[in-house]
C-alpha positions in Angstrom: 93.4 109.9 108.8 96.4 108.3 106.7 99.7 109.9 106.6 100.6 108.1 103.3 100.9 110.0 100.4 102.9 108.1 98.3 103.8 104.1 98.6 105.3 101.7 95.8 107.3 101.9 92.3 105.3 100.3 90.4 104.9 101.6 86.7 101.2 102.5 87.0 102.1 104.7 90.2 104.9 106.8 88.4 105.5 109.0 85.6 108.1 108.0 82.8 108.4 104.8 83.8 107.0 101.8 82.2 107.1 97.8 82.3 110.1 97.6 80.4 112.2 99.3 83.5 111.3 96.3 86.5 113.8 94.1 87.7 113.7 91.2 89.7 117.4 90.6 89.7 118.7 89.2 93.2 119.5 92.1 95.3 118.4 95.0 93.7 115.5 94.6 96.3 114.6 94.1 99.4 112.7 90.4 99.1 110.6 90.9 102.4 108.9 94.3 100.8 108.4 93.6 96.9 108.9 91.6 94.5 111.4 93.9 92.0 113.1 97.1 91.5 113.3 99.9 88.9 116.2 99.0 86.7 117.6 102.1 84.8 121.2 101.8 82.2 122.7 104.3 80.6 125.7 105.9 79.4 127.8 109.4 80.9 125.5 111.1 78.8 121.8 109.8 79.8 119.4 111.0 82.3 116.7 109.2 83.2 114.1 111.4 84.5 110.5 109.8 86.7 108.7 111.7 88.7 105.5 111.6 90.9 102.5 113.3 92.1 100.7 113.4 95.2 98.3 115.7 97.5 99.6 118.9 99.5 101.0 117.5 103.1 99.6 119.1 106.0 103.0 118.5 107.8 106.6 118.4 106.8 107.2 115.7 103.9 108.7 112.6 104.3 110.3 110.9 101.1 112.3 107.4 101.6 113.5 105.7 98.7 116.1 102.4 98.6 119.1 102.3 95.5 121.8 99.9 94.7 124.4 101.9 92.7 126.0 100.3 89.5 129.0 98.5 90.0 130.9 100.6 87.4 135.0 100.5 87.4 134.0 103.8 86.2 131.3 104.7 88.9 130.8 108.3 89.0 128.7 111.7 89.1 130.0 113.2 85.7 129.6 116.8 86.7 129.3 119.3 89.4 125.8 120.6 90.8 124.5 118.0 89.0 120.4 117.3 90.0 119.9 114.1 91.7 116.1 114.9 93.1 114.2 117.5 93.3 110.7 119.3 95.0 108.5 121.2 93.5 105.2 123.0 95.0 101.6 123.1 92.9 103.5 126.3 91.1 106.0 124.6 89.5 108.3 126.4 91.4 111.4 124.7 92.9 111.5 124.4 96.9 114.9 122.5 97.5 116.7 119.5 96.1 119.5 117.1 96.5 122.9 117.8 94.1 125.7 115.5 93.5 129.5 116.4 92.6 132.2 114.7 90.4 133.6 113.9 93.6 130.5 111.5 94.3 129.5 114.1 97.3 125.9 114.7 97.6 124.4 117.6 99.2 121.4 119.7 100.3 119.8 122.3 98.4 117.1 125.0 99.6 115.8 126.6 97.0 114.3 129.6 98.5 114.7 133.5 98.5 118.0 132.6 97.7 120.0 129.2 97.3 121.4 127.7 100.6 123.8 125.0 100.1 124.6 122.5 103.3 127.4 120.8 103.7 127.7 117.1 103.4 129.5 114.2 104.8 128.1 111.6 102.4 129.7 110.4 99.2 128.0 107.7 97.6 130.2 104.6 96.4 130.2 102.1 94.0 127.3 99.0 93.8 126.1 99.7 97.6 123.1 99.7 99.1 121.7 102.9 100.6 118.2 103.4 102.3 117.7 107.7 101.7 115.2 109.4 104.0 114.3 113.3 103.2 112.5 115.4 104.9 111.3 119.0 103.6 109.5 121.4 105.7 108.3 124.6 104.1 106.8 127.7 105.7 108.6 130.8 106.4 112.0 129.2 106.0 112.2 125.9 103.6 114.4 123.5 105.4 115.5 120.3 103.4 117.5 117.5 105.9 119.0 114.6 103.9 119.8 111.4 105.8 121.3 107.9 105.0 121.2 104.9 106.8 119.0 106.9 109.1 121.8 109.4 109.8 122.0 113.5 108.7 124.7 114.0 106.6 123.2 116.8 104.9 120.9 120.2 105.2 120.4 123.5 104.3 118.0 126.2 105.4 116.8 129.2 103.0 114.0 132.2 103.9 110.8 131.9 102.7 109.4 135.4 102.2 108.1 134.9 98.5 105.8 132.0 99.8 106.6 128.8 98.0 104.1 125.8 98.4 104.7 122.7 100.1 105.9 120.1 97.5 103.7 117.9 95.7 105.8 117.1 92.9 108.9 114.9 93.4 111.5 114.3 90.5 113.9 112.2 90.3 116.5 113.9 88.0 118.0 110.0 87.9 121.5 111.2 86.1 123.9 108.8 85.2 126.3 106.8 87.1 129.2 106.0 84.7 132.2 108.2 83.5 132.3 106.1 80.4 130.6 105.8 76.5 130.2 102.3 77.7 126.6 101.2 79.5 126.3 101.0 83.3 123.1 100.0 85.2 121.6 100.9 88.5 118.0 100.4 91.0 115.7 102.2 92.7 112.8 100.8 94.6 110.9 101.2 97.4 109.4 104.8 97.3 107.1 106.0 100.2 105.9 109.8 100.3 104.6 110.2 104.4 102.7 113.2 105.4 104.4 114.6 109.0 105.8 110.9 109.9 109.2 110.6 109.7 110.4 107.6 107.3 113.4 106.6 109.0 113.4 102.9 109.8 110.0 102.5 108.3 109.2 100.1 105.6 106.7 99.0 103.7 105.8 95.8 102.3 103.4 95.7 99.2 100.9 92.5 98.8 98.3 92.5 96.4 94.8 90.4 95.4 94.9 87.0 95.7 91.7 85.0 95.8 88.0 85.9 96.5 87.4 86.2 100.1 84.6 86.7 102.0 82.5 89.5 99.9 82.3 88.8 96.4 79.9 91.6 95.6 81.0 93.9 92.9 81.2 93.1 89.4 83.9 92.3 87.3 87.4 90.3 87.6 89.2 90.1 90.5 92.6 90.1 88.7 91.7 93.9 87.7 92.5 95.4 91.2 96.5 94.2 91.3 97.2 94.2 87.4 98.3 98.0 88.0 95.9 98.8 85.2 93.3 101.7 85.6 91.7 100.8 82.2 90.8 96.9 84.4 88.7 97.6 87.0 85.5 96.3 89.4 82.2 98.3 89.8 79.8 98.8 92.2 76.0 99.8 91.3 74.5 99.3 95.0 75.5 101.3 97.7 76.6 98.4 100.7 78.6 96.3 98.1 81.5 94.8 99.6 84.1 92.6 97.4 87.0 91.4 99.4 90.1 89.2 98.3 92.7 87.3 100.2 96.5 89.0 100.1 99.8 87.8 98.6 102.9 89.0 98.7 106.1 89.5 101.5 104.9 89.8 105.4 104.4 93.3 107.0 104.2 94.5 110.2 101.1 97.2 109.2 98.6 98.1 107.3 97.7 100.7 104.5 94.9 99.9 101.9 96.0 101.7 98.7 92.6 101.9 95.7 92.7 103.2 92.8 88.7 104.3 92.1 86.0 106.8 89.7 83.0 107.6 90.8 80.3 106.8 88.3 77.2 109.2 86.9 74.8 107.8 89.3 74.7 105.3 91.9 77.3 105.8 94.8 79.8 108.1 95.2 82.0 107.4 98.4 84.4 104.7 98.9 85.8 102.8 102.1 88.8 100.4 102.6 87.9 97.6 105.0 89.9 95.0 106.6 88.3 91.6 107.5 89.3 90.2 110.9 88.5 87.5 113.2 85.2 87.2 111.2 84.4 90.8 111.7 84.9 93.7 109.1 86.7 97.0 110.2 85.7 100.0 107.2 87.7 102.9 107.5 86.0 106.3 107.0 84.7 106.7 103.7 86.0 109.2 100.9 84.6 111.1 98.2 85.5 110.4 95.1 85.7 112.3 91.3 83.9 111.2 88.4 86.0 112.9 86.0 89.3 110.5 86.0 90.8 107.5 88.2 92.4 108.7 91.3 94.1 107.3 94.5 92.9 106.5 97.9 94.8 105.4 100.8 93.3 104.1 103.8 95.3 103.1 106.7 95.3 101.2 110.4 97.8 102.5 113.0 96.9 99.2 114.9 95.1 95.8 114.7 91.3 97.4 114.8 90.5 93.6 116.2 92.9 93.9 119.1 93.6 97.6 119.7 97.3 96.1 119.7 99.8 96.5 117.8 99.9 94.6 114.1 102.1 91.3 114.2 102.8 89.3 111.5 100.6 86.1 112.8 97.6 89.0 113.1 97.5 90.4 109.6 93.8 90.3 107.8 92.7 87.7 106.7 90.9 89.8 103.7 91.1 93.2 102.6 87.8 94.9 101.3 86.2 97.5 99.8 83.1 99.4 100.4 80.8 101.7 98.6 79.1 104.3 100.2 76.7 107.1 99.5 
């Protein structure tokens, strides 16, 4: 079972975003995990609304996201209660958010029976860093825990007698930065969604499609499965296919397979990640998948199936594959 619900900030894995918003200005990322950033400029009167979707967690949710703040001489939060994210269950309905102040405070927000607002020892400053870990837990309280650097400096706890729903909607009410008529710009990057795993001090490293490896089974163009395209793509018409590729990109210290994939009218209907090691292939278990749209599948390896160690950089597999199955 993967714990991953959400990884990457890519274009094709958010809404509202598109191409035109990637960076890959020096230090608006971290080089080791990606390649670029979300790049978003505005004015004291813009907000820049993305959001994105993923399946109920079984657990508490985990969201961990990385920003670089402009570098504004009129750096700023423009108004009070201001949204800065928010969570929202399959309903719609709003289950607890962060808020930020003129004062450049930001604090936790439960949204449930009624509002509870924490306290919070954070202000956020001008052109720095910050890694932001969030944790939500809904049931019959909805407790929201806001933490930076790995440390709480916000949270808030509200009754949950009207039943909200766990969120699967996250938005990121992205308001401006600047006081001023005049343009200031700021990043975001890094985004990972975990289902009952804590984010803190996690990260994770993206690497995409590099060459043909070992399989070259399916049909089509290798290029299609890390173009971030859904309209690209390679098809299988035999159950047992396998098409693997070599990986590029940044070193990580684990693995999670993410595939984008549509089950056809006929022919096989189940699909497996598969990691190729040591001259032997490790599938993960297989997953149903829809014929009626695109959707995403994650498949991940706690440890190096190979070993039964843990992953180290000099271990990583050598191919990634896919799988059909029936």
């Amino acid at each position: 079972m993967s714990h991953v619900l959400h990884l990457c900030h890519q274009p094709a894995d958010l809404g509202a975003v598109t191409s035109n918003h990637l960076s890959t200005d020096a230090g608006t990322f971290d080089p080791d995990l990606d390649v670029n950033s979300l790049r978003f400029e505005g004015n004291e009167d813009s907000r820049q609304p993305f959001y994105l979707d993923f399946d109920t967690p079984i657990g508490d949710l985990w969201f961990q996201f990385r920003t670089l703040t402009a570098d504004d001489a009129e750096f700023g939060i423009d108004s009070n209660d201001t949204p800065f994210v928010s969570f929202y269950d399959a309903n719609g309905a709003l289950v607890a958010r962060l808020r930020g102040h003129s004062d450049e405070t930001i604090e936790a927000v439960a949204e449930g029976d009624s509002q509870v607002v924490g306290t919070t020892t954070f202000t956020i400053g001008q052109g720095n860093t910050y890694w932001m870990d969030i944790k939500v837990a809904v049931g019959a309280d909805i407790t929201i825990e806001f933490y930076v650097g790995g440390v709480l400096v916000s949270s808030a706890t509200a009754a949950n007698t009207g039943g909200k729903g766990k969120p699967v909607h996250i938005k990121f009410d992205n308001p401006s930065q600047t006081w001023h008529s005049g343009t200031a710009s700021w990043h975001i990057a890094h985004l990972a969604v975990l289902d009952g795993v804590s984010t803190i001090g996690r990260r994770f490293a993206r690497r995409t499609p590099d060459t043909v490896g070992n399989y070259d089974q399916w049909a089509g163009s290798l290029a299609s499965l890390g173009d971030g395209s859904v309209l690209t793509r390679m098809t299988s018409d035999t159950a047992g296919q396998r098409q693997n590729a070599t990986l590029a990109g940044p070193t990580i210290a684990g693995v999670h397979l993410k595939a984008i994939a549509q089950a056809g009218t006929s022919g096989p209907g189940n699909l497996a990640g598969s990691l190729r090691l040591n001259a032997s292939d490790y599938d993960a278990a297989s997953v149903a998948l829809g014929s009626a749209m695109p959707e995403t599948a994650f498949f991940s390896w706690a440890q190096n199936p190979d070993t039964s160690a843990a992953w180290t950089d000099a271990d990583l597999p050598d191919e990634i594959g896919l799988l059909s199955a029936s």
